[in-house]
C-alpha positions in Angstrom: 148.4 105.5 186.5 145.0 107.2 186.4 144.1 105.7 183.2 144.5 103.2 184.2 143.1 102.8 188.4 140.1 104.4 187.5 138.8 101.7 184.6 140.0 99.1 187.0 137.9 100.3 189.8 134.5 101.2 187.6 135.0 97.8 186.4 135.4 96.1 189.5 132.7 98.2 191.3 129.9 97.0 188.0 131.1 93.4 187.7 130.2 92.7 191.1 126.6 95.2 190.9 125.3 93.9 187.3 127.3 90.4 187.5 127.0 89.1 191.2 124.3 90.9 192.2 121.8 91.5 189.3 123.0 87.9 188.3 123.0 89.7 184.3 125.7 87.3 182.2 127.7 87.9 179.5 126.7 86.9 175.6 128.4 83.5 174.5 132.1 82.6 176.2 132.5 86.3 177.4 133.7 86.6 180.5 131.6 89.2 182.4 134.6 91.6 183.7 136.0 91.7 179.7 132.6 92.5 178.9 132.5 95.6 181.0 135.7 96.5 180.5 135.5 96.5 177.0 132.8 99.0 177.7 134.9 101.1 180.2 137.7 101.6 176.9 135.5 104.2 174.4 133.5 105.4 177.8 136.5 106.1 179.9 137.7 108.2 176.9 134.4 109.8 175.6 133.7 111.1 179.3 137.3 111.9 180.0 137.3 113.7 176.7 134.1 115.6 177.1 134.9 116.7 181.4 138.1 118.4 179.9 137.2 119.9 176.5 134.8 121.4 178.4 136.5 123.1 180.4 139.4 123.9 178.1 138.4 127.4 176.8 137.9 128.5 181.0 141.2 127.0 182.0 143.7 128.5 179.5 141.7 132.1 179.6 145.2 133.7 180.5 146.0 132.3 177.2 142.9 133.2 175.1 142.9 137.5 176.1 146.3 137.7 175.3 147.3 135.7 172.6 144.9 135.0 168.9 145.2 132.0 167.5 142.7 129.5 166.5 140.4 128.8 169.7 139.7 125.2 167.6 142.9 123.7 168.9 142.2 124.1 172.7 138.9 121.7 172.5 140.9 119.7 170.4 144.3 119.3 172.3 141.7 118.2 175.1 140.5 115.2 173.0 143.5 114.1 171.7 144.9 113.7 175.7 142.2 111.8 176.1 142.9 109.2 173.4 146.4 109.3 174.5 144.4 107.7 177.9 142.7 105.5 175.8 145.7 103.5 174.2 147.2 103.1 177.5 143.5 101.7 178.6 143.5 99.8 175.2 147.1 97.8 176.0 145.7 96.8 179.6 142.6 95.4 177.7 145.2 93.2 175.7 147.1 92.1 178.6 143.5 91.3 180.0 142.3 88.9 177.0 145.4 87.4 177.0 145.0 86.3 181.0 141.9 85.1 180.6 143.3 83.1 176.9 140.4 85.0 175.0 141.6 86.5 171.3 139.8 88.0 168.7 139.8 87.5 165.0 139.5 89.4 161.9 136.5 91.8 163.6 138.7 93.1 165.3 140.3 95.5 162.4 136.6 97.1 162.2 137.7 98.9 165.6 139.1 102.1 164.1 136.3 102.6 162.5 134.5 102.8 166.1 137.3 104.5 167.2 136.1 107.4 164.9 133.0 107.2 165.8 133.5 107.8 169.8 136.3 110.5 168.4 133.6 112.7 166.8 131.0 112.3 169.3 133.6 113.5 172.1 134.5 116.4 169.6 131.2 117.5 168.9 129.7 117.2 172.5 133.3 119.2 173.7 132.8 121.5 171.0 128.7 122.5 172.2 129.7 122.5 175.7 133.0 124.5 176.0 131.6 127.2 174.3 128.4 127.4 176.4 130.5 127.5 179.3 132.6 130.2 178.3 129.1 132.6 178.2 126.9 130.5 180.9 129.5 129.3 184.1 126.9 127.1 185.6 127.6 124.3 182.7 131.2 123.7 184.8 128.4 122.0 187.0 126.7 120.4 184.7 128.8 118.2 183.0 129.9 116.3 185.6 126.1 115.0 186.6 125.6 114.4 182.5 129.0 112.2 182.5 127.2 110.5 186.1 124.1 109.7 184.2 125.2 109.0 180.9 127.3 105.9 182.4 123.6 104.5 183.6 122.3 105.3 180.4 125.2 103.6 178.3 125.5 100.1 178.1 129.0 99.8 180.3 127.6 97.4 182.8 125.6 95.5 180.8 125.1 94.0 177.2 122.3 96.3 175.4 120.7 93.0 174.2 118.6 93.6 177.6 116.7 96.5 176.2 113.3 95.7 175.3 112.9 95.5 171.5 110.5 98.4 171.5 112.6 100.8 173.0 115.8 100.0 171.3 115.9 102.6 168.6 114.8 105.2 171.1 118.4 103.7 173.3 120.5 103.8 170.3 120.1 107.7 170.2 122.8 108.2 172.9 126.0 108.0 170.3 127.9 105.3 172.6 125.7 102.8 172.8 126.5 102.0 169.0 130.3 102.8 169.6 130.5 100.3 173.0 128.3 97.3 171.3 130.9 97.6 168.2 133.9 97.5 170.7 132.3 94.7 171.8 131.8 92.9 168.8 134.9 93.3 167.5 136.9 92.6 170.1 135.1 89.4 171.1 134.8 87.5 167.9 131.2 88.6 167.2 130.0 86.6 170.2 128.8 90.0 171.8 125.5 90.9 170.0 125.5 94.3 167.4 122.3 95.7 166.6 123.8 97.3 163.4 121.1 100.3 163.2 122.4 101.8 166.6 126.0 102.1 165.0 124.1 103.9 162.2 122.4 106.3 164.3 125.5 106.5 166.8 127.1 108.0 163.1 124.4 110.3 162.6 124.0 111.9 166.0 128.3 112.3 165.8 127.6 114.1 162.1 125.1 116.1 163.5 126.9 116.9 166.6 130.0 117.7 165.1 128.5 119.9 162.4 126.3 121.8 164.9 129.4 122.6 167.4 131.6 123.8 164.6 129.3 125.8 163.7 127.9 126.8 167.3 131.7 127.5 168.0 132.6 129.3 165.3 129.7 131.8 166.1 130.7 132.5 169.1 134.6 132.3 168.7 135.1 136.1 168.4 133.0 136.7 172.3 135.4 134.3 173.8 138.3 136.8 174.9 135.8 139.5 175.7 133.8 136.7 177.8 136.4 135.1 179.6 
């Protein structure tokens, strides 16, 4: 029920701020609230994903001093919850488009490939942040302000077309902005616009994040049960 309250409300809450208010509109025959929603699907997992991998190594510590086996599969059982989530979240967006009589077309069998994309970048941010926590405590408190901001700094309320040429490439840095445009573009026919650089550089900053917390893991795997 979670999964699927909490998309509802975030959506609800930003229709009626960027929407109503702001008076921002959707790209082509969009309706605003699939717009958003279609947003909420790879956020709702990427920040679910990253608040609980996070916080994996601390909660099963019981776990990690008694027992060895790989440490790898408690950031990663974390994750794949949260994509759990995100198919339920995924089958309400279907139900959705099908209300408002809006389908997709071919596009949208490019969407496991930004699937993979908001996978990795979940992963590699978990990966970074669960181990830091394990030897700093204080990152318990950070991660819930970085999930706060990065939903400003993502383009969940809006359509990223409203970012001023010149600073789009410095935008496309944060990994979900390529993943929630290409969400968008699939799912909507192409009518939602796809600055095909950011999903380039979304895929670079997941390689490099995933790379960097395997390897910032692994190096501090054998501290964990001492640590904890």
């Amino acid at each position: 029920m979670w999964a699927l309250i909490r998309p509802l409300l975030t959506m609800a809450v930003l229709t009626v701020i960027f929407n109503k208010v702001a008076r921002l509109s959707a790209p082509g025959s969009v309706p605003y609230v699939l717009l958003v929603f279609a947003a909420m699907l790879p956020w709702q997992f990427f920040s679910t994903a990253l608040s609980e991998s996070s916080n994996s190594l601390i909660g099963n510590a019981n776990l990690i001093s008694k027992v060895y086996f790989p440490r790898l599969i408690v950031p990663a059982g974390s994750v794949i919850t949260s994509f759990v989530d995100f198919l339920i979240t995924l089958g309400l967006m279907v139900l959705m488009m099908i209300w408002y009589r809006f389908h997709s077309d071919w596009k949208v069998l490019t969407l496991p490939l930004f699937m993979i994309i908001a996978f990795g970048s979940a992963f590699g941010s978990g990966l970074w942040l669960c181990a830091l926590n394990v030897k700093y405590r204080d990152f318990r408190y950070i991660v819930p302000f970085l999930v706060q901001f990065g939903l400003y700094l993502s383009p969940v309320g809006f359509s990223s077309d409203r970012i001023p040429e010149s600073w789009r490439l410095i935008y496309a840095c944060n990994p979900m902005v390529g993943v929630i445009d290409g969400f968008r573009w699939a799912l909507f026919r192409g009518e939602a616009p796809l600055w095909w650089p950011s999903v380039l550089i979304s895929f670079a900053v997941t390689w490099v994040l995933c790379l960097t917390g395997f390897w910032y893991f692994r190096r501090t795997e054998r501290t964990f049960a001492d640590l904890i």
